[in-house]
C-alpha positions as a Markdown table, in Angstrom:
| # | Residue | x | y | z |
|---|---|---|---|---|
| 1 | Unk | 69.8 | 64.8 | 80.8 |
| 2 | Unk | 68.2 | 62.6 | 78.2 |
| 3 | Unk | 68.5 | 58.6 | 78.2 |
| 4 | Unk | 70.9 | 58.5 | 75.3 |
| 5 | Unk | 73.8 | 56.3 | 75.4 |
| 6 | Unk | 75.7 | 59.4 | 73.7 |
| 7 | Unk | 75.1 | 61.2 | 77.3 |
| 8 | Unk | 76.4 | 58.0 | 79.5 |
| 9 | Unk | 79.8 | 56.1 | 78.5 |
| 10 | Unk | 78.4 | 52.9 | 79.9 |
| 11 | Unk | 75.9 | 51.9 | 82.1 |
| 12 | Unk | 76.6 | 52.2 | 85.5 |
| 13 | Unk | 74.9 | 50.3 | 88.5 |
| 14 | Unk | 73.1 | 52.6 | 90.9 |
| 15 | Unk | 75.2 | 52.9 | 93.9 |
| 16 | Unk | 74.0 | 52.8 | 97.3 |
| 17 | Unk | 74.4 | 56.4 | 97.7 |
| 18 | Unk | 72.9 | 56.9 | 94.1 |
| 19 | Unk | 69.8 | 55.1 | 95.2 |
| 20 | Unk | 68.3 | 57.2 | 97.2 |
| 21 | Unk | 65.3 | 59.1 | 95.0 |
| 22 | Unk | 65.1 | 61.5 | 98.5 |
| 23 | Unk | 68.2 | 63.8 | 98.7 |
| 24 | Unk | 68.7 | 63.7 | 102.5 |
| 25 | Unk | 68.5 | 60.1 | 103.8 |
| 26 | Unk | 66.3 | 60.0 | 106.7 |
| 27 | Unk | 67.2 | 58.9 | 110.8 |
| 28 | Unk | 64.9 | 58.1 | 113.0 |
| 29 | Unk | 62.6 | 60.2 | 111.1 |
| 30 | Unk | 64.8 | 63.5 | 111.1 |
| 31 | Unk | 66.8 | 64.5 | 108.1 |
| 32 | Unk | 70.1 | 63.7 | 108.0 |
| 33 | Unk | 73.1 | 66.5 | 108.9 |
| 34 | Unk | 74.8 | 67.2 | 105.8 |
| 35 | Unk | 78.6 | 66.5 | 106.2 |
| 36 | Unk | 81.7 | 67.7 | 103.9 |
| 37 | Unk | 84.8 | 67.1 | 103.3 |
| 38 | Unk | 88.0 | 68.6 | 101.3 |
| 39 | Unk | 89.2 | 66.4 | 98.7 |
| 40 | Unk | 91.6 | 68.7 | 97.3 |
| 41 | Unk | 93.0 | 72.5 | 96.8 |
| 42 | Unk | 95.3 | 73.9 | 94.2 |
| 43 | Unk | 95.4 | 77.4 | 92.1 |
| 44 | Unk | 95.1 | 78.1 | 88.1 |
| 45 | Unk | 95.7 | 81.5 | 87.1 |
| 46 | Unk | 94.4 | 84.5 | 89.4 |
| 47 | Unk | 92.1 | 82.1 | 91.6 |
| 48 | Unk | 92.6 | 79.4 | 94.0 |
| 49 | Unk | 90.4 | 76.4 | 93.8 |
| 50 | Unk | 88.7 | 73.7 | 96.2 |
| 51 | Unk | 87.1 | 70.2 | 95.6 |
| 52 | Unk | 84.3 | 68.9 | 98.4 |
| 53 | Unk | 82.1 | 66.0 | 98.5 |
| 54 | Unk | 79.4 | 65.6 | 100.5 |
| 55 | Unk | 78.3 | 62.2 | 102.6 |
| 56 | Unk | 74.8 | 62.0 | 100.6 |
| 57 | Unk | 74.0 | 63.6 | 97.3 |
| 58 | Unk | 73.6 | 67.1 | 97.4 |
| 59 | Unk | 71.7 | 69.6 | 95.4 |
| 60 | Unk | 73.1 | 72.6 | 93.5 |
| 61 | Unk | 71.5 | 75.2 | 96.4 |
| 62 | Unk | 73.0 | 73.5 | 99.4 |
| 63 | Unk | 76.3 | 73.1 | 96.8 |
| 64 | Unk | 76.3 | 76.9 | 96.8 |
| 65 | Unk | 75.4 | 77.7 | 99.9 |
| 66 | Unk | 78.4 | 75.7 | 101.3 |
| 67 | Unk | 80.4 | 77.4 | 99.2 |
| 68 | Unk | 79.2 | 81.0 | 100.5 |
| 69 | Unk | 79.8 | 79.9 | 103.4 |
| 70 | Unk | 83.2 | 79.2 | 103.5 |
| 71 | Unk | 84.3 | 82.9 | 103.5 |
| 72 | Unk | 87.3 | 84.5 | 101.1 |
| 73 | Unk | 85.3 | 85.4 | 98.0 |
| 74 | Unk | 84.2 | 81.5 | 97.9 |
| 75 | Unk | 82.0 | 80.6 | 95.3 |
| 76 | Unk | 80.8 | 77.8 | 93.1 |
| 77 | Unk | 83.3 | 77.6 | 90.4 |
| 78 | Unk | 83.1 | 79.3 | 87.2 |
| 79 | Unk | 84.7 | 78.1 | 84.0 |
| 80 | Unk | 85.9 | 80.3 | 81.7 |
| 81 | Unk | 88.9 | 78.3 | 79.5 |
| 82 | Unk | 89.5 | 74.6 | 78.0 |
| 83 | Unk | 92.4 | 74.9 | 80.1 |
| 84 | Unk | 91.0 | 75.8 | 83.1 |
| 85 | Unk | 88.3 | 73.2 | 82.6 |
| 86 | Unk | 91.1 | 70.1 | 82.2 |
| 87 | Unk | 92.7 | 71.2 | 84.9 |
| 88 | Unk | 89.7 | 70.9 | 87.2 |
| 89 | Unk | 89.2 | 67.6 | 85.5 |
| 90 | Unk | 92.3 | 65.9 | 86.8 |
| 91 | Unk | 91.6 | 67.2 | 90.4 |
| 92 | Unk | 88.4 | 65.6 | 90.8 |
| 93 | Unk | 89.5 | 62.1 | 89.7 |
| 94 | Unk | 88.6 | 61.3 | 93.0 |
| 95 | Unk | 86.0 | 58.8 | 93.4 |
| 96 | Unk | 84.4 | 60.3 | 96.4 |
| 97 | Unk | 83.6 | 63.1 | 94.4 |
| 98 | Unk | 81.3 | 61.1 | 91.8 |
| 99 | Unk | 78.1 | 59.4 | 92.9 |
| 100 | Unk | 78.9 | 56.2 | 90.8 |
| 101 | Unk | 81.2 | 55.1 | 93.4 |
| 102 | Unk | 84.5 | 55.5 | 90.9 |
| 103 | Unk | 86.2 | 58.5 | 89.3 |
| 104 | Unk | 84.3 | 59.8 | 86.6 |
| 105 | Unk | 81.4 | 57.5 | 87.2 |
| 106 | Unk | 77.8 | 58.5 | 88.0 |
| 107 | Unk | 77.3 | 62.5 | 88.5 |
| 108 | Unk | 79.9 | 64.7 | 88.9 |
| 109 | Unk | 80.4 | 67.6 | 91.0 |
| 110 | Unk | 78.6 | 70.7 | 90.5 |
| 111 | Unk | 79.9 | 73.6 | 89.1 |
| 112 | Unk | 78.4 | 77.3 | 89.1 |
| 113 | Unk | 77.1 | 77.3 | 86.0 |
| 114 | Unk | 72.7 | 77.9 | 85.9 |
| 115 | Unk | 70.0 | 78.9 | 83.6 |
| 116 | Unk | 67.6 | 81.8 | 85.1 |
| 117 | Unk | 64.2 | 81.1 | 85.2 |
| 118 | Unk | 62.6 | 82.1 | 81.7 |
| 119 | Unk | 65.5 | 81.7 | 79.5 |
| 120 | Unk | 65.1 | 80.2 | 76.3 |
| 121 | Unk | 64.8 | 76.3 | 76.3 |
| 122 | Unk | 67.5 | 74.2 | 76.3 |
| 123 | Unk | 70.0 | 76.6 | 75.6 |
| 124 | Unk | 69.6 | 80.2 | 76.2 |
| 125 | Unk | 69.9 | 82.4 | 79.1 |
| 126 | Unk | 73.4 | 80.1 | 80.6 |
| 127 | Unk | 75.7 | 81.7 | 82.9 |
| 128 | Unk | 77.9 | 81.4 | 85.9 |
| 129 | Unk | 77.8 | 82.4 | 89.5 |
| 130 | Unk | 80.5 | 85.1 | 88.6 |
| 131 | Unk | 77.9 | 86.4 | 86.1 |
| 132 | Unk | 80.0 | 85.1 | 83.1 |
| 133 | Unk | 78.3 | 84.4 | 80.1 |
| 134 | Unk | 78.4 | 80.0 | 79.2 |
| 135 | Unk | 76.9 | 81.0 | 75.8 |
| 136 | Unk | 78.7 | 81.2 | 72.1 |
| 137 | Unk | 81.2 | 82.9 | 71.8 |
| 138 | Unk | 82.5 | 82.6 | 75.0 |
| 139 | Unk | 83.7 | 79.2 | 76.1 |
| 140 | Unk | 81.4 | 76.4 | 77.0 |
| 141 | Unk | 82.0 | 72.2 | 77.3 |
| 142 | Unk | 78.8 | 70.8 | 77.2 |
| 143 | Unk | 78.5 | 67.0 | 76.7 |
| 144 | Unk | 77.3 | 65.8 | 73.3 |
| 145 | Unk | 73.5 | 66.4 | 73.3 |
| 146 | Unk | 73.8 | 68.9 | 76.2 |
| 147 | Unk | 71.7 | 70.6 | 77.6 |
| 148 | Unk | 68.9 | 69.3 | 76.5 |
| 149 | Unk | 66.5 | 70.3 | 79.3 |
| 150 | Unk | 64.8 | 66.7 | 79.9 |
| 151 | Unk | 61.2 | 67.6 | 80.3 |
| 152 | Unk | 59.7 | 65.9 | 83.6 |
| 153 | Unk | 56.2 | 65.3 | 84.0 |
| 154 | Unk | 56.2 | 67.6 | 80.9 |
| 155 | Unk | 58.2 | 70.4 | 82.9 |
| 156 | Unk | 60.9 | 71.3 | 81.6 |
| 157 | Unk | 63.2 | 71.5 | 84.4 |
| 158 | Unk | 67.1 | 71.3 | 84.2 |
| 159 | Unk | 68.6 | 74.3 | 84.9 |
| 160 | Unk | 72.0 | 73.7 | 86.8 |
| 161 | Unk | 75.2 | 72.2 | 85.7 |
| 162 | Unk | 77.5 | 69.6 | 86.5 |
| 163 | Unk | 80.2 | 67.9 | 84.9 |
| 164 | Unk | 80.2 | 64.0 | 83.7 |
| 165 | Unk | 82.7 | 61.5 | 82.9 |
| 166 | Unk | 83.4 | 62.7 | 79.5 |
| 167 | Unk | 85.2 | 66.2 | 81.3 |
| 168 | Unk | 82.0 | 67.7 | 79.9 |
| 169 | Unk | 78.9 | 69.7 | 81.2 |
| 170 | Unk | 75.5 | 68.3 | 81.4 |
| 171 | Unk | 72.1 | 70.0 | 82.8 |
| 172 | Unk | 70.5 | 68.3 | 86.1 |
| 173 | Unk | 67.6 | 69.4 | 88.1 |
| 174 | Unk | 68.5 | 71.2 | 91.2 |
| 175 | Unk | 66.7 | 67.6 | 92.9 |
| 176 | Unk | 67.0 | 64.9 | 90.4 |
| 177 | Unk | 63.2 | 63.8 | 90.5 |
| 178 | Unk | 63.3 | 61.4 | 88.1 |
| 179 | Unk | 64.2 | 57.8 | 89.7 |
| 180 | Unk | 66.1 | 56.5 | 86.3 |
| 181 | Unk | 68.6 | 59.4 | 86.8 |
| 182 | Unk | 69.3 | 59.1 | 91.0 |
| 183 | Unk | 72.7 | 58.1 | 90.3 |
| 184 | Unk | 73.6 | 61.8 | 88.5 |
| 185 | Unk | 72.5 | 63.3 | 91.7 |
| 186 | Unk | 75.9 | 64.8 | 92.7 |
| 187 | Unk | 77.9 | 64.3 | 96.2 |
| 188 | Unk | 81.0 | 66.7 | 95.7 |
| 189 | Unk | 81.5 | 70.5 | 94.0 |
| 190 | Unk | 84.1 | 73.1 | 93.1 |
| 191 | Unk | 84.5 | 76.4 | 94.5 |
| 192 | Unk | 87.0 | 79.1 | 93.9 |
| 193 | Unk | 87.7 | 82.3 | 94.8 |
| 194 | Unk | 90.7 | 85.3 | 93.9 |
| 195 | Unk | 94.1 | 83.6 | 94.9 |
| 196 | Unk | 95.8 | 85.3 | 98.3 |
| 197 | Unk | 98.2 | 87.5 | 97.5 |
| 198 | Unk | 101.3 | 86.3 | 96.8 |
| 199 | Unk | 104.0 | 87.1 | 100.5 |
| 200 | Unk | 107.4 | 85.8 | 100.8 |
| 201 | Unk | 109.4 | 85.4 | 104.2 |
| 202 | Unk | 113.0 | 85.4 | 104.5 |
| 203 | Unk | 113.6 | 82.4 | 106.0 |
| 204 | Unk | 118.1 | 82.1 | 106.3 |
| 205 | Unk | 121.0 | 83.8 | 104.6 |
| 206 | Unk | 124.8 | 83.0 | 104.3 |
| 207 | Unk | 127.7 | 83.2 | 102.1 |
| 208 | Unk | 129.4 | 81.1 | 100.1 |
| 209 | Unk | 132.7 | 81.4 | 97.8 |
| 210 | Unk | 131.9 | 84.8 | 96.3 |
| 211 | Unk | 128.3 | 84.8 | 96.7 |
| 212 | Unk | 125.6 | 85.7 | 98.9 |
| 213 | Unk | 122.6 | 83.7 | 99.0 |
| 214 | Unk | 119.1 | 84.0 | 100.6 |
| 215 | Unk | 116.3 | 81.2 | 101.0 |
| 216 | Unk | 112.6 | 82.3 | 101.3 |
| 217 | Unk | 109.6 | 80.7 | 102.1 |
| 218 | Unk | 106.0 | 81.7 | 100.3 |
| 219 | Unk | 102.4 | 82.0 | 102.3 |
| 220 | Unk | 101.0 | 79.6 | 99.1 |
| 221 | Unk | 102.6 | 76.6 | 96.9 |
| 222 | Unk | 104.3 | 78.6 | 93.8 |
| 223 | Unk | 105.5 | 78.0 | 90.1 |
| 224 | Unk | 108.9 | 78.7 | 89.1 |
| 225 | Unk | 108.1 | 81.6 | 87.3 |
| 226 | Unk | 106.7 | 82.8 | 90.4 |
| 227 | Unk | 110.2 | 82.1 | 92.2 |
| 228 | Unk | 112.1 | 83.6 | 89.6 |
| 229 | Unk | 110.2 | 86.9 | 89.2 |
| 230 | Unk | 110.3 | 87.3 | 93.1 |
| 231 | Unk | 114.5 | 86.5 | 92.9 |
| 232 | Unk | 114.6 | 89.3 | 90.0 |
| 233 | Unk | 112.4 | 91.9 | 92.2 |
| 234 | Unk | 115.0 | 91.7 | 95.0 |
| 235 | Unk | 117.6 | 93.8 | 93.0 |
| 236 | Unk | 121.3 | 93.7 | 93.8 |
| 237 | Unk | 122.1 | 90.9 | 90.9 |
| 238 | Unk | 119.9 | 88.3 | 92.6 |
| 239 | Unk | 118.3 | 85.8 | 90.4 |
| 240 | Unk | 117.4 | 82.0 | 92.0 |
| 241 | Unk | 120.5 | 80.2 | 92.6 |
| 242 | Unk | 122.7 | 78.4 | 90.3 |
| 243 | Unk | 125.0 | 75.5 | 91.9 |
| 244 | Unk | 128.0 | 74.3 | 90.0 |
| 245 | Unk | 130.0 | 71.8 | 92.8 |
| 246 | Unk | 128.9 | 69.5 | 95.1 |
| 247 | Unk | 130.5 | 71.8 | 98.1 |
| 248 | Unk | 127.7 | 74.9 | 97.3 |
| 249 | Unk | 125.3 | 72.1 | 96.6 |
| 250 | Unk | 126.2 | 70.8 | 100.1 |
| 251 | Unk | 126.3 | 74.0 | 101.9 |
| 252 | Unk | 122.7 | 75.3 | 100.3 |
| 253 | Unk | 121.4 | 72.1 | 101.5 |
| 254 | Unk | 122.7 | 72.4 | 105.3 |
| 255 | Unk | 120.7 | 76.0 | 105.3 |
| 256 | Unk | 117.5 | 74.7 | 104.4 |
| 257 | Unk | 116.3 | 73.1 | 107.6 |
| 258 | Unk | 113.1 | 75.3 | 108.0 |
| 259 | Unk | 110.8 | 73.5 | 107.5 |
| 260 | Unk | 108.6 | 76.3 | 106.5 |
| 261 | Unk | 110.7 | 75.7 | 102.9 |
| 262 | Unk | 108.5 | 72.8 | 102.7 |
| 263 | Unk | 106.4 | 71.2 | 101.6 |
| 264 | Unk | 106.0 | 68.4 | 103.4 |
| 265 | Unk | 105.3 | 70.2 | 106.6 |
| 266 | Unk | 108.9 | 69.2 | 108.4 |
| 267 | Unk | 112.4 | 70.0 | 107.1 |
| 268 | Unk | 113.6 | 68.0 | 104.3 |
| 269 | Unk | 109.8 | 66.7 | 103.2 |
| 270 | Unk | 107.8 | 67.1 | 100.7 |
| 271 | Unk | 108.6 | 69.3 | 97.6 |
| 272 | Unk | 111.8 | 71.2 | 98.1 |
| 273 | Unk | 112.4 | 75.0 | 97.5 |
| 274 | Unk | 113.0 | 75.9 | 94.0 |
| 275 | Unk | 116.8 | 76.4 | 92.1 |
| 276 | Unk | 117.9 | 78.0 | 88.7 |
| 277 | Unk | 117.6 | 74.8 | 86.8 |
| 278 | Unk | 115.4 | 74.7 | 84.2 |
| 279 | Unk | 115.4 | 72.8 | 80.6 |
| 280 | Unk | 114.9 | 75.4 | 77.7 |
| 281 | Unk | 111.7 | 74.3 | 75.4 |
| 282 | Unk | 112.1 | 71.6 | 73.0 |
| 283 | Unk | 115.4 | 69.6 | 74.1 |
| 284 | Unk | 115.9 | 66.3 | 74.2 |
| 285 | Unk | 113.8 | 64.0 | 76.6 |
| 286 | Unk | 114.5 | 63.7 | 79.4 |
| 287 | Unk | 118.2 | 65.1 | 80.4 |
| 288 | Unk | 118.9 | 67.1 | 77.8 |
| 289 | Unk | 119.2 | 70.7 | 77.6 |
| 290 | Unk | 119.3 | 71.8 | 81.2 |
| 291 | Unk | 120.7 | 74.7 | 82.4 |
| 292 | Unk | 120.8 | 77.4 | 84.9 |
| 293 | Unk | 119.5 | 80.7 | 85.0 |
| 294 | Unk | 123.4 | 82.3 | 85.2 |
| 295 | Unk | 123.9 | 80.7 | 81.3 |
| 296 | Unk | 126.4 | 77.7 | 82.6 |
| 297 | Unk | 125.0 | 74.1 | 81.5 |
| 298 | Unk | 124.4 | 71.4 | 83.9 |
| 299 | Unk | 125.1 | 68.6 | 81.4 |
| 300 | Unk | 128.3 | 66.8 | 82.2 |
| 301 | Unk | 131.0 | 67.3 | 82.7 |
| 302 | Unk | 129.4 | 70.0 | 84.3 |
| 303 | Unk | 128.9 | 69.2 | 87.7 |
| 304 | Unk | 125.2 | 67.9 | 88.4 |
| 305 | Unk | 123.3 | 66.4 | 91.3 |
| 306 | Unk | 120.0 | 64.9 | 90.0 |
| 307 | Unk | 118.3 | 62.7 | 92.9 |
| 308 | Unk | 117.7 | 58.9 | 92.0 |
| 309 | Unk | 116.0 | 58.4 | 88.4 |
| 310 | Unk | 115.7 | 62.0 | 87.7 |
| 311 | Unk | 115.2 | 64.0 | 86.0 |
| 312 | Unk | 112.3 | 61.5 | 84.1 |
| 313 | Unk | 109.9 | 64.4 | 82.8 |
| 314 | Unk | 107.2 | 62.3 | 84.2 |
| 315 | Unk | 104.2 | 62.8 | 81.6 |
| 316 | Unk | 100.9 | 64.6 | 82.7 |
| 317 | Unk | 97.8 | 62.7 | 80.5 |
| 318 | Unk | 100.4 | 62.0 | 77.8 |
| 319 | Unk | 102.3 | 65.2 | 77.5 |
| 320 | Unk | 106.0 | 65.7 | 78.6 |
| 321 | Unk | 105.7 | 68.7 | 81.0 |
| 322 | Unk | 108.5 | 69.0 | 83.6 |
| 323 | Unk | 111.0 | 71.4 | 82.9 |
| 324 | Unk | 112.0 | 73.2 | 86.2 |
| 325 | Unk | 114.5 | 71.9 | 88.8 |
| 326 | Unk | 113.5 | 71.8 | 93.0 |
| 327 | Unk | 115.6 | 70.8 | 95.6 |
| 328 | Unk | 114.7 | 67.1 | 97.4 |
| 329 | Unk | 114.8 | 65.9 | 100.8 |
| 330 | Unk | 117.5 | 63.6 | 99.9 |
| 331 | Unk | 120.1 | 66.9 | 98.4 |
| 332 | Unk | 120.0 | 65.7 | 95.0 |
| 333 | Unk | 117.5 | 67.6 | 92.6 |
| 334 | Unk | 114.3 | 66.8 | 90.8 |
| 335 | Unk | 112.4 | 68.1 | 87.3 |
| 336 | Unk | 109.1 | 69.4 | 88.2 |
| 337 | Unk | 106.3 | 71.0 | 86.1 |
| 338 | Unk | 106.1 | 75.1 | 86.6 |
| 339 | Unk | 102.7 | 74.2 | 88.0 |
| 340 | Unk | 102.0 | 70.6 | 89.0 |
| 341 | Unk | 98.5 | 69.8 | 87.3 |
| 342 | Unk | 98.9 | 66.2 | 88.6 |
| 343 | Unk | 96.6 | 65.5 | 91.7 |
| 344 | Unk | 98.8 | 62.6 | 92.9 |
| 345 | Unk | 102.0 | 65.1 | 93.0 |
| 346 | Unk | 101.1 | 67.9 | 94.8 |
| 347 | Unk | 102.7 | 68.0 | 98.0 |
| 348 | Unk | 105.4 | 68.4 | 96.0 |
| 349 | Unk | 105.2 | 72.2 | 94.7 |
| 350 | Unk | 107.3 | 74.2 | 96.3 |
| 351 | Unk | 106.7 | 76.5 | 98.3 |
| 352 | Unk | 110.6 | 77.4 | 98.9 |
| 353 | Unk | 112.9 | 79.2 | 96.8 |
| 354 | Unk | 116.8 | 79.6 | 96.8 |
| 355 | Unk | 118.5 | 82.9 | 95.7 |
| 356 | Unk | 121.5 | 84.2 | 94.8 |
| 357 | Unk | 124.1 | 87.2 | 94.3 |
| 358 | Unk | 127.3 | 88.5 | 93.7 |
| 359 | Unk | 128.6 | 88.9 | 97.6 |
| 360 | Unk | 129.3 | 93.0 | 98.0 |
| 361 | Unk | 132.4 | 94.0 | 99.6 |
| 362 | Unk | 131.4 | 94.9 | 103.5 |
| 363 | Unk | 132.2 | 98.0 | 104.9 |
| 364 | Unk | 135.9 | 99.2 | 106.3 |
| 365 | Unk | 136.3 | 97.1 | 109.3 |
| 366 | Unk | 135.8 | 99.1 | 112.4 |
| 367 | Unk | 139.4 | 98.5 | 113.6 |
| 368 | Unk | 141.0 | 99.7 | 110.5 |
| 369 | Unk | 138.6 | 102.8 | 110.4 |
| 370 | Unk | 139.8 | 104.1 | 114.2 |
| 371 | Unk | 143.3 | 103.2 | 113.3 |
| 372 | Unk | 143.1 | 105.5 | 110.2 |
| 373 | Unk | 141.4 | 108.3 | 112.4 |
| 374 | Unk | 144.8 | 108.0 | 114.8 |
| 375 | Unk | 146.4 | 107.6 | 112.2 |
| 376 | Unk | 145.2 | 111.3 | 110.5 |
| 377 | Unk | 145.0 | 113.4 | 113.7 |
| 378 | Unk | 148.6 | 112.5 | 114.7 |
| 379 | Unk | 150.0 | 113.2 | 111.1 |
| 380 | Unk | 148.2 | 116.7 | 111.8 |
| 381 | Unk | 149.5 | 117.1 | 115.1 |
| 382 | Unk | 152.7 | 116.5 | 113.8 |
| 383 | Unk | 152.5 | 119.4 | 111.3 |
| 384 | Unk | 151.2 | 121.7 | 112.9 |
| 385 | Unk | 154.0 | 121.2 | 115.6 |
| 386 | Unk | 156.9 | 121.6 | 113.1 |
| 387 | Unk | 158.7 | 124.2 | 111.8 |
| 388 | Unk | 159.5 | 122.6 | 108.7 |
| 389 | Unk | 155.4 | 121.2 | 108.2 |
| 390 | Unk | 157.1 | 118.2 | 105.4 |
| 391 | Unk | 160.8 | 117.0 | 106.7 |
| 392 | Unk | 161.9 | 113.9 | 105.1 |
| 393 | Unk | 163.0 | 113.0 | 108.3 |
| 394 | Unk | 159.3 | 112.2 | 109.2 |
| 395 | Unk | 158.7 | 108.1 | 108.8 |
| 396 | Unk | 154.7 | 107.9 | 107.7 |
C-alpha cells in the first residue's frame, strides 16, 4: 500500500483498535485469545459464503487458519467475477468488519487472494487459495495503484490481499509493520466453500376447488428459480401455485403454520414461502406486468392480494430488482429479488415454497367396488341357474 491519496478516499483517524502496531494486544503480559464472530452468511452461485470479524486485527495466516478450521470445504474466499465481487461488497457493509471503526473505513477484510514467495514484483505470480489465477485475463479488482508492493525497510513485502473502501483489492503485509498503515491491519474475513446440496421436505398437503396443492420447506434460503425448478421436477402438472380469490388465498394461508416454511424461525415470520407471481422483465415500475406462472394476470380486476405498500420494487444500489412474489406473515404478498443481494433484507428469502396441480380423480370408492363385486357374482349366479341364461323378465 503506498501513501497516495489515490489509495485512501480520505483520511481516516486511527482507531483504537487500529492503533495497535502489535497484532495481538497484550494482558497481563500473555497474548490475548483471539475471538470471532459471524457477521453474516448468504450464497452466490455454486458456493455459500461467510463474513467474520475478529476482536483485534488479525493477520492473513490466522485469517486462514480460522477459516480451515471451520470444517465444510471452508476456505478464505476466492473471487472470480465483478459480480461475485459486488455482491460480497454489500455484505460486508458492516462496520465491525473494517478497522476504521465504520463500513468501508480503514482495512477491510481479507480475502484469499496471495502472491508466492519469488513472483515477480508487484504484480506477478497472484492467485487464490482455490488456486485460481488473479492475473490478466482472468478477473481481478485491484484499487487504483494496486499492488504496488510497498517496500519496507527496503523489503519488499506485501503479498496478501484485502479489500478497501473503494470495493477494490489492495496488497498488505501478512503483519502490517509499518506504524503509518496500522489502521489497514484487518479485523474481519470471507470464507466460502461449495453450497450444501439443495433438499426439500414436504411439509403439508390439501385440496382445494379442483386442485391439489403441496407446501415444502428447503434445508437452505432459495431463489425462485430454485422453487420453480423443484415445483417442475415433481411431475403430475405441478408448477408453484397460482391464487386467483381471496378463498384459495385464505385457505393456502391456513396450511402454512410450520414454521419450518420460515424464515423467521416461527410460523408466520420472516420471509414467507414462495408463489407463482412473478413480473415478466421490463414492465412498468412497480405494479405492472405481474402475473402467474399458470398465464392468468394478477392486475385488476383480477383478484390480487399485495401486503401493505407492495409490491414497491425496492431498489438494490440504484437498480430496480424485485420481480418475484413470497407469501407474508400478514397473508397478503410481497415482490422480492430472485436472490436478495441486500444485507438488511435477508431474513426474508424464503426458504418455503407453495405448489400446485390439477387434483386426479381418486380411486373407485371401496364401497362402490364390493357392491359391484355382489353385484357381478349374483348376475352370474343367476345365469347359470336359468334355463333361459337372458329372460327379459330379469330386472338388472
Amino acid at each position: 500500500m503506498s501513501h497516495s491519496g489515490n489509495k485512501v478516499m480520505a483520511t481516516i483517524a486511527k482507531s483504537a483498535l487500529g492503533a495497535a502496531v502489535a497484532l495481538c494486544a497484550l494482558t497481563a503480559g500473555q497474548a490475548q485469545a483471539l475471538t470471532i464472530a459471524l457477521a453474516n452468511s448468504f450464497r452466490f452461485g455454486a458456493s455459500s459464503y461467510r463474513t467474520y470479524y475478529a476482536d483485534q486485527p488479525i493477520t492473513w495466516t490466522e485469517a486462514r487458519n480460522q477459516a480451515l478450521s471451520l470444517g465444510g470445504g471452508y476456505d478464505l474466499v476466492s473471487i472470480n467475477s465483478e459480480p461475485e465481487n459486488d455482491l460480497i461488497f454489500r455484505f460486508i457493509r458492516n462496520p465491525l468488519m473494517w478497522n476504521g471503526g465504520t463500513a468501508y473505513s480503514g482495512g477491510g477484510p481479507w480475502v484469499g487472494l496471495y502472491q508466492p514467495v519469488g513472483s515477480p514484483e508487484p504484480t506477478g505470480g497472484w492467485q487464490w487459495v482455490d488456486g485460481t489465477s488473479a492475473l490478466s485475463p482472468n478477473y481481478n479488482n485491484w484499487s487504483p495503484g494496486q499492488p504496488d508492493n510497498r517496500s519496507v525497510s527496503g523489503i519488499q513485502v506485501e503479498g496478501y490481499g484485502q479489500f478497501i473502501g473503494d470495493g477494490g483489492w489492495n496488497d498488505l503485509e501478512d503483519v502490517v509493520t509499518e506504524p503509518s498503515l496500522t489502521q489497514y491491519q484487518p479485523v474481519g474475513f470471507i470464507v466460502e466453500a461449495p453450497a450444501q446440496a439443495l433438499a426439500f421436505t414436504l411439509a403439508n398437503s390439501f385440496s382445494f376447488g379442483g386442485s391439489s396443492y403441496r407446501a415444502y420447506y428447503a434445508n437452505q434460503p432459495i431463489s425462485w428459480t430454485e422453487a420453480r425448478n423443484q415445483a417442475l421436477s415433481l411431475g403430475g402438472g405441478y408448477g408453484l401455485a397460482s391464487i386467483n380469490s381471496q378463498v384459495e388465498n385464505d385457505e393456502i394461508f391456513a396450511k402454512l403454520a410450520n414454521p419450518s416454511l420460515w424464515n423467521g424461525g416461527s410460523a408466520y415470520s420472516g420471509g414467507g414461502p414462495w408463489i407463482g407471481l412473478y413480473q415478466p422483465a421490463g414492465s412498468p415500475e412497480p405494479a405492472g406486468g405481474w402475473q402467474w406462472v399458470n398465464g392468468t394476470s394478477a392486475l385488476s380486476p383480477n383478484y390480487n392480494n399485495w401486503s401493505v405498500n407492495q409490491p414497491d420494487n425496492m431498489s438494490v444500489s440504484g437498480i430496480q430488482v424485485e420481480g418475484y412474489g413470497q407469501l407474508l406473515g400478514d397473508g397478503g404478498w410481497n415482490d422480492l429479488e430472485n436472490i436478495i443481494t441486500e444485507p438488511s433484507l435477508t431474513q426474508y428469502q424464503p426458504v418455503g415454497i407453495v405448489v400446485e396441480a390439477p387434483a386426479v380423480p381418486g380411486p373407485l370408492p371401496i364401497f362402490g367396488a364390493a357392491a359391484a363385486f355382489g353385484f357381478s357374482r349374483n348376475l352370474r349366479r343367476r345365469i347359470k341357474d336359468s334355463v333361459n341364461p337372458v329372460s327379459s323378465s330379469d330386472t338388472i
